[in-house]
Structures are given as structure tokens and as C-alpha cells.
N, C-alpha and C positions, 0 to 999 in steps of 0.2 A: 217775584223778581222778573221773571221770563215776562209776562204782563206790562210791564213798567218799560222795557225795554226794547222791546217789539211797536209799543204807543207812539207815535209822532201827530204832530199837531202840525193842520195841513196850513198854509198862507190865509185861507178863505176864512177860517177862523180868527186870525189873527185882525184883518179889514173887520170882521163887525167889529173886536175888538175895540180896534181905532177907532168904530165910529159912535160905540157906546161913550168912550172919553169925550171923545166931540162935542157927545149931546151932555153929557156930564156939565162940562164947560158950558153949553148954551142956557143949562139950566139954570148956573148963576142969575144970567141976565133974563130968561122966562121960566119963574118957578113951577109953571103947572107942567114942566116935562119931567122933572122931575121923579116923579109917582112912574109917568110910560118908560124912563128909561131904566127904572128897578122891575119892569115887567117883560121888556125884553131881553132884560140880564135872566130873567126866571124862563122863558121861553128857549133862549140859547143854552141853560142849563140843562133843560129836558131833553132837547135836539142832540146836545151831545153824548148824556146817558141811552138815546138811543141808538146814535150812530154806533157807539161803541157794544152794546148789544149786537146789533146787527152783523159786526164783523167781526166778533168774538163770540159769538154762538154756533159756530158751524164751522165745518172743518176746515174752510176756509180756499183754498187753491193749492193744485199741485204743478212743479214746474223743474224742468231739464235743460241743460243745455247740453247740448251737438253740436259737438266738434270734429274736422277730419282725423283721422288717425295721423295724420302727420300735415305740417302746415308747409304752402309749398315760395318758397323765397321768391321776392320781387314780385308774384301773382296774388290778385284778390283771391281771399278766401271766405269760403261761404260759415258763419256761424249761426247758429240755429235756436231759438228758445222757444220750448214747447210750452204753452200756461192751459190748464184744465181749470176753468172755472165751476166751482161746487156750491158757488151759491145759489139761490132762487132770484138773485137778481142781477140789472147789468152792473159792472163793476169798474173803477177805471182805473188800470195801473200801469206804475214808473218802475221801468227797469234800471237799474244798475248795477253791471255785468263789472268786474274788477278786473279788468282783460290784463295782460302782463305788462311790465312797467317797460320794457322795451318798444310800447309803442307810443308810451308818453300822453298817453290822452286824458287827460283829468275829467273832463266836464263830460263824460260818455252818460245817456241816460234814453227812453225812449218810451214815450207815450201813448197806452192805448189803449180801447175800450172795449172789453168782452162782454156779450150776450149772456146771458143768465144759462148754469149750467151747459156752457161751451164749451172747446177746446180751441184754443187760436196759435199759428206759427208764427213766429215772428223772425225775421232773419236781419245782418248784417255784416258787413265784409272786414278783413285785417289784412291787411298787406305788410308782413316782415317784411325787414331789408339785412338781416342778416341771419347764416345759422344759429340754430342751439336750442334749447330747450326753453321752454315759453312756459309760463305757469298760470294759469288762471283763479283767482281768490271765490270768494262769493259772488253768485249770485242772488243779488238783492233784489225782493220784487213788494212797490209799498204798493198796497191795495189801499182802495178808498171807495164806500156808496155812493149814491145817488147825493148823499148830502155832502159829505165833500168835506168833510168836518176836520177830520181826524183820518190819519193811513194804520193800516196794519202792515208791518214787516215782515214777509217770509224771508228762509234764506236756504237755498240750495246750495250743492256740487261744490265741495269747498275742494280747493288744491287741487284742483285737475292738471298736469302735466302733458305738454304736447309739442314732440321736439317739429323744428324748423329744417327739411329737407333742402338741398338746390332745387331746381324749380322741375316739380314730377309734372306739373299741367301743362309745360311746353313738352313735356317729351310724350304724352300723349296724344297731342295737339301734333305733333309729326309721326307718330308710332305705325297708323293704319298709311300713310301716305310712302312711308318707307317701303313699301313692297310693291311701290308700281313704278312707275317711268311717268309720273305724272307732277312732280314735287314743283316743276314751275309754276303749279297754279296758286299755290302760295307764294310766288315771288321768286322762287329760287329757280336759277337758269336751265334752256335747254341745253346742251351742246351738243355739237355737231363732233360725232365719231369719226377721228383721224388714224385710215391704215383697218389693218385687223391683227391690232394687238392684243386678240383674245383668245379664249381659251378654244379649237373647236365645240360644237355639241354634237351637231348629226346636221346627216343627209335628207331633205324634203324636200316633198314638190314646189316648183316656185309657183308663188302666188302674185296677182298683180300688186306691185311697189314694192318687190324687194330688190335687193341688189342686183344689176344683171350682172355686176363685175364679177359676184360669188357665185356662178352658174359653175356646177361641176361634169365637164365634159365627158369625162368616161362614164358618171353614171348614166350622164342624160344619154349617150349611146345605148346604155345597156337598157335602160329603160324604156327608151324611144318618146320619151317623154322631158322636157325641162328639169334640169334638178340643181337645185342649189345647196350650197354649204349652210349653215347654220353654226352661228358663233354666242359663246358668250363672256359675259367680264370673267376679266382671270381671278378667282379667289383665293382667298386667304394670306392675304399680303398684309402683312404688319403695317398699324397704322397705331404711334404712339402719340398724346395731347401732353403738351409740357407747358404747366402752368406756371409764369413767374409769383412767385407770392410774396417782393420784395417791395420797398418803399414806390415804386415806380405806378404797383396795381392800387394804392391805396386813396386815388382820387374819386370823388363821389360824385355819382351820373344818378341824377332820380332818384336820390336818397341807398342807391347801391353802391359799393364800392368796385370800381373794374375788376378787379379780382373775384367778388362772387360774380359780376358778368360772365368771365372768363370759365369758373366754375358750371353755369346754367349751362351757357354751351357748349361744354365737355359731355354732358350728360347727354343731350340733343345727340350729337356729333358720335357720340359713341355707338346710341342705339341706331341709326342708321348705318355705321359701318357695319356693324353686327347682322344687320338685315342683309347688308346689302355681301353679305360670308367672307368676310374679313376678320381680321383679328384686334380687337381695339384696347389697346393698356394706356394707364396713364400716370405722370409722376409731377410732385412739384416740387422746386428748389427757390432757396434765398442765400443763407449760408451754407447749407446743406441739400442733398436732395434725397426728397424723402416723399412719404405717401403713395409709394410704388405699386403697380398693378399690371404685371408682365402682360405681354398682349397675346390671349388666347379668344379662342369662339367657344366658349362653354357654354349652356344656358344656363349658369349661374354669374356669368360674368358680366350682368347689368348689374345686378343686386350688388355685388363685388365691389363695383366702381360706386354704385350710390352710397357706399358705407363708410368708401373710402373719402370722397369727395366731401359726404355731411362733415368728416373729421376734419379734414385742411382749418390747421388752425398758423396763426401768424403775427409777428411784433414786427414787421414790414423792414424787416433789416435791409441793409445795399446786397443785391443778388451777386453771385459769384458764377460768371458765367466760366471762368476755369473749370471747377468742380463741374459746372454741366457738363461740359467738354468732355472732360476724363471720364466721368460717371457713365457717358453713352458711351463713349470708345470701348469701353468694358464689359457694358452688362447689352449693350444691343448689337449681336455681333450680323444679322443677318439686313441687309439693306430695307429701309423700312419707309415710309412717310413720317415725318417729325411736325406736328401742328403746335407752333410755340406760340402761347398768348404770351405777350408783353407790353412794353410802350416806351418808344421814343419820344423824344420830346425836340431835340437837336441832336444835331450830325455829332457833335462834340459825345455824345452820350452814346450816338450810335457807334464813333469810332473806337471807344474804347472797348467795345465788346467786339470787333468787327471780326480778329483774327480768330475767335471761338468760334461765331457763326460760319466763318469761311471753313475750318474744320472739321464741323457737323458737317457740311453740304458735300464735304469731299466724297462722302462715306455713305450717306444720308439724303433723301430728299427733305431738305429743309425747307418750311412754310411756316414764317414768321406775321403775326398777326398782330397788331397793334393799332390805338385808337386814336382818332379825330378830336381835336377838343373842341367841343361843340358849344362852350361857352365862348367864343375867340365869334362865333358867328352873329351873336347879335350887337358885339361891338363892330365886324366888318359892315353889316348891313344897315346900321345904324346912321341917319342924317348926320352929319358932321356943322357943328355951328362955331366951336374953338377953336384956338391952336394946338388947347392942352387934347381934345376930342381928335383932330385930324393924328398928332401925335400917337396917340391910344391906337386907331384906327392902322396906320403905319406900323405899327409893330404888331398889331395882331395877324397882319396879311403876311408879315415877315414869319411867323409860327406857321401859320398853316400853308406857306410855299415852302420852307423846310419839312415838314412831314412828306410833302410830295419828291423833296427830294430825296429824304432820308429810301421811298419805296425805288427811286431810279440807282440809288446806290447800292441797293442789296440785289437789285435786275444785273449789274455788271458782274457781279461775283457767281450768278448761277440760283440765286436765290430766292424764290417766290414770297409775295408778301401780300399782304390784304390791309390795307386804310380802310375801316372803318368805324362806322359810328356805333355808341355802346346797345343802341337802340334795334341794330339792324346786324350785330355779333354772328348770330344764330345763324341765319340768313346767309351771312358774307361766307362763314365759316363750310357750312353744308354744299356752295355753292362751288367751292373752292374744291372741294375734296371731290366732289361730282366731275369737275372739268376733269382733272386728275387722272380721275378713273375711265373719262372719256378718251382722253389724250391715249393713256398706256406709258405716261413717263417714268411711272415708278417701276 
């Protein structure tokens, strides 16, 4: 049974097939083919008794698949198949990996040809777009010889389970860059240090290009030598990320929804403040607020946040920016940074939440982040040949000068904000918090 089932019969067999019928057919009309075409039927007979010998006589191929320990959202991921070839000859086989139905791919398959008693890697990437747990089926791998007749079926690694984290390869990807003064060479800003709103450290010799305003007079007396102050960022300043996870985050940028954007770069965001000896907690609300993460510097308070973050789960209800209100008023009694992902869309939508934001900010340094719709740009940019197209066009400019001004209207009340795009989150976000701490406003 196991035999019968594992046998597939390759296309190549299938064309002589067809082409035996063919001559079948020609022999009506020339009988002396006849006789050659019952002799090539006895020929393909023999070819196939031995094709199937050949790849039924030997233990045939061993094979794995490698996967990360956890797959990382919105970033290519690297999957792995190991194939050990056992036979004495070269062999050519079709993979077909059962990847999880969350990525919708049917027609997945991949062709290739191993050297006799080999080992070959073969690899391919998955890009999730959202959390959870991912489950992998068989791995199916048809072998076939040289003659191409007939496949044999192995079948590895059934039911492998591999949950989907927020995105660990960006936080990597900024992890060693967090510990220097260097982070604009990925994009993100310098700024220019306003005042010395920092903590001191110590007394040292000045060196050429330091402050000469920080020269300290009595030591250099006592020294008889130049001596300057030495400062540095104040730490351990609460800095909390309030994720909205209401109807508003549930638009799809690149197959993501802003909300797990919003999600990636909490993660990013966090581990830089942490580096940088701050305190970073995080919460999210819609009707409730919930998935809470008080802001401490533990070294257990990345893993903390990644546990908490993979959980954020959501029916995208209308947010209750009340509840946020009160819920801060309450539980963050000590003056903090507040990094709100959300999204505006019009002033109408901005005003109705506005006396909540204006509440936070009293108490709070509020920094309210929300997105660009970056689909509105290639109607803006788009050749106009209609009335119904210039129309289109007019109103799409009309959305994206409202975003500009929903950010001029939260600038009057005290309230910082960041427009940007879902693309460029990370980026805006990190850059934002850096001024920040440049400035000394919190």
C-alpha cells in the first residue's frame, strides 16, 4: 500500500503515451507500424520496471526543513531544505513544502537537481503579515532518475508550528546602533543639543572641540590647566508607547495593517530607549485599555514587551479616547513621554478626540503619531485627462492638506506629532524621541 502510494507517474511518461496512440492511429492508415508500435509499448514497459527499481531499491533521500525559531512580521524570512541524496546517481527533485495557509500560496513548488550521493541547501523566503502561530504540513519531496519516468514521494517534518513575532529583524537591525551617537547613518536625524539639560558626569581636561562655554573656572585655576564640565542625557525618564488598536489602525499598507506597523515600531522604539537608560512601558486601548507594561529598565523588560506585543489581539472597535484619558490620569502619576500611534484622517475625527489629547498634554508630554495615506499619492501625481480624474485628483489633495493640518492643529494646543508614512514609522518614530532627548523637554 505504502508502494502504490508514494508511485506517481511523471508528464514524460504520459507524451510517449500520447505518442504511442498517435502512431496507433497512423497505423490504420500504414500497417507496417503496427508490429514497431507494439515494440515500443514492450520497450517503455521494461524502462519503467526499471525506473522503478532504481528508486525503489535504495534507501532513497533524507531531507529537513529549517525554520527560525520564530518568524519575524512584515520581514522576509529565511526557510531552509536540507536534501541528502543516497543514491549512486544524479537525481532530480520537486519540492512541495505545505507552508501555512496564511500565506495563501497554492502553486509553491521548486525544482532541482542533486549529484549522486550529495547533500544540497535549498532555501526560500515567507514574509507574514500578521501575528500568530503559523503551522507548516509536509514536506513533500518527488524524486525521479535520469529517466524521468515515474517520481518517488518522500515526506518529512509533518506539523511543525512556528508562531509569528512583531518584527525581531528590525530590532536587531537598530540593537548595535543604539549604543552610539551614530543612528543618523541609517536615516535618522542628528540634533543639535539645546542648553545643558543634562545630567552632570565629571570634570576633564578639555580637549580640541569641546564646549568652551562648559570650561570650569575654578578647577582650571586649580589645575592650571583648561578643564571642562562633562555632561550627560538625564536618565531614566518614563517614556510610555500607546498603541491605538481601534477601527482607525485597521488599514492595509503592503499587505500590513497600521496597527501591526505601529506594533514593529514599539518594539524598535522601546529597545533604544532602554539602551539609551530610560524606562520604556507600553499599553493598548480601543474600548478598553489593556496589554499594559508599566515602564521600568529591567533586563527582562524587552522580552516583557515582545510577549506582550506578539498578544495584542483586536475586532478594531471605535477607540475611547475617554478611557485613555482617565486610565493615564490614574495609573501614570509621574510626568512621562506618551508616544501615541494613531490615525487621523480629518479635523472632524481629530476634533472629536481633541479635549482628551489636550488633557494628556497638560500632565504629560504628548507625542501623537499618525499616517499619510500614501495611496492619495499616485492619484495626486497622476496625469489628469477627465473631469471625473481632475475631480479624483481635487479631492485627494484636499485629504492630504487636511493631515497637514490636523499636525498644525495639535502644534497650537502644546502637542507634538509626526505625519508619516507606514514605510518610514520606525524611522520618524526613533527620530522623534532622539530630538526629545536632545531638546531636555521632558
Amino acid at each position: 500500500m505504502k508502494f502504490i502510494k508514494s508511485l506517481y507517474l511523471n508528464n514524460f511518461f504520459f507524451y510517449i503515451l500520447l505518442g504511442i496512440i498517435g502512431m496507433f492511429v497512423c497505423a490504420f492508415i500504414f500497417p507496417n507500424l503496427y508490429n514497431s508500435v507494439w515494440f515500443i509499448i514492450l520497450v517503455l514497459s521494461t524502462f519503467l520496471g526499471l525506473d522503478i527499481l532504481l528508486l525503489y531499491l535504495s534507501k532513497g533521500i533524507e531531507a529537513s526543513r529549517k525554520t527560525p525559531e520564530k518568524l519575524s512580521n512584515g520581514d522576509l524570512n529565511p526557510i531552509q531544505v536540507t536534501i541528502k541524496n543516497q543514491y549512486t546517481f544524479p537525481v532530480s527533485v520537486k519540492i512541495i513544502d505545505e507552508i501555512p495557509f496564511q500565506f495563501q500560496v497554492r502553486d509553491f513548488k521548486i525544482i532541482k537537481t542533486i549529484p549522486a550521493s550529495a547533500q544540497k541547501e535549498i532555501g526560500y523566503d515567507l514574509r507574514p503579515t500578521e501575528r500568530g502561530e503559523y503551522s507548516f504540513g509536509n514536506l513533500n519531496i518527488y524524486v525521479s532518475s535520469p529517466l524521468k519516468l515515474i517520481s518517488r514521494r518522500f515526506t518529512f517534518d509533518k506539523d511543525q508550528m512556528v508562531p509569528t513575532y512583531p518584527s525581531y529583524i528590525q530590532l536587531k537591525k537598530y540593537d548595535l546602533l543604539a549604543f552610539s551617537n551614530n543612528l543618523h547613518q541609517y536615516g535618522i536625524k542628528k540634533i543639535r543639543r539645546i542648553g545643558h539639560t543634562m545630567e552632570f558626569e565629571q570634570i576633564k581636561e578639555y580637549v580640541q572641540g569641546d564646549d568652551l562655554r562648559t570650561i570650569n573656572w575654578k578647577a582650571t585655576a586649580k589645575k592650571n590647566s583648561l578643564m571642562v564640565n562633562q555632561f550627560q542625557d538625564e536618565k531614566s525618564q518614563s517614556v510610555y508607547m500607546a498603541i491605538d488598536k481601534g477601527r482607525v489602525m485597521q488599514m492595509p499598507f503592503d499587505g500590513l495593517s497600521l496597527l501591526d506597523y505601529a506594533i514593529n515600531s514599539t518594539l524598535v522604539l522601546s529597545n533604544v530607549i532602554l539602551k539609551k537608560q530610560d524606562k520604556a512601558g507600553i499599553f493598548a486601548f480601543s474600548k478598553k485599555v489593556e496589554n499594559r507594561v508599566f515602564a521600568e529598565r529591567r533586563s527582562s523588560q524587552m522580552q516583557k514587551i515582545l510577549e506582550t506585543l506578539y498578544n495584542i489581539k483586536t475586532d478594531f472597535f471605535e477607540s475611547d479616547y475617554s478611557r485613555l484619558y482617565v486610565d493615564i490620569k490614574k495609573n501614570i502619576n509621574q510626568r512621562s513621554l506618551i508616544i501615541l500611534y494613531t490615525n487621523f484622517e480629518t479635523m472632524d475625527g481629530l476634533n472629536r478626540q481633541l479635549p482628551y489629547l489636550k488633557g494628556i498634554a497638560k500632565s504629560h508630554l504628548l507625542v501623537v503619531v499618525f499616517f499619510s495615506n500614501t495611496e492619495l499619492n499616485a492619484i495626486i501625481n497622476k496625469k489628469t485627462d477627465t473631469v471625473q480624474e481632475i475631480y479624483d485628483k481635487v479631492i485627494a489633495e484636499k485629504f492630504m492638506f487636511e493631515k497637514r493640518l490636523i499636525a498644525n492643529e495639535l502644534k497650537k494646543y502644546g502637542i507634538h506629532s509626526v505625519l508619516t508614512q507606514p514605510e518610514n514609522l520606525t524611522l520618524d518614530a526613533i527620530n522623534k524621541y532622539l530630538e526629545i532627548k536632545a531638546r531636555g523637554i521632558l
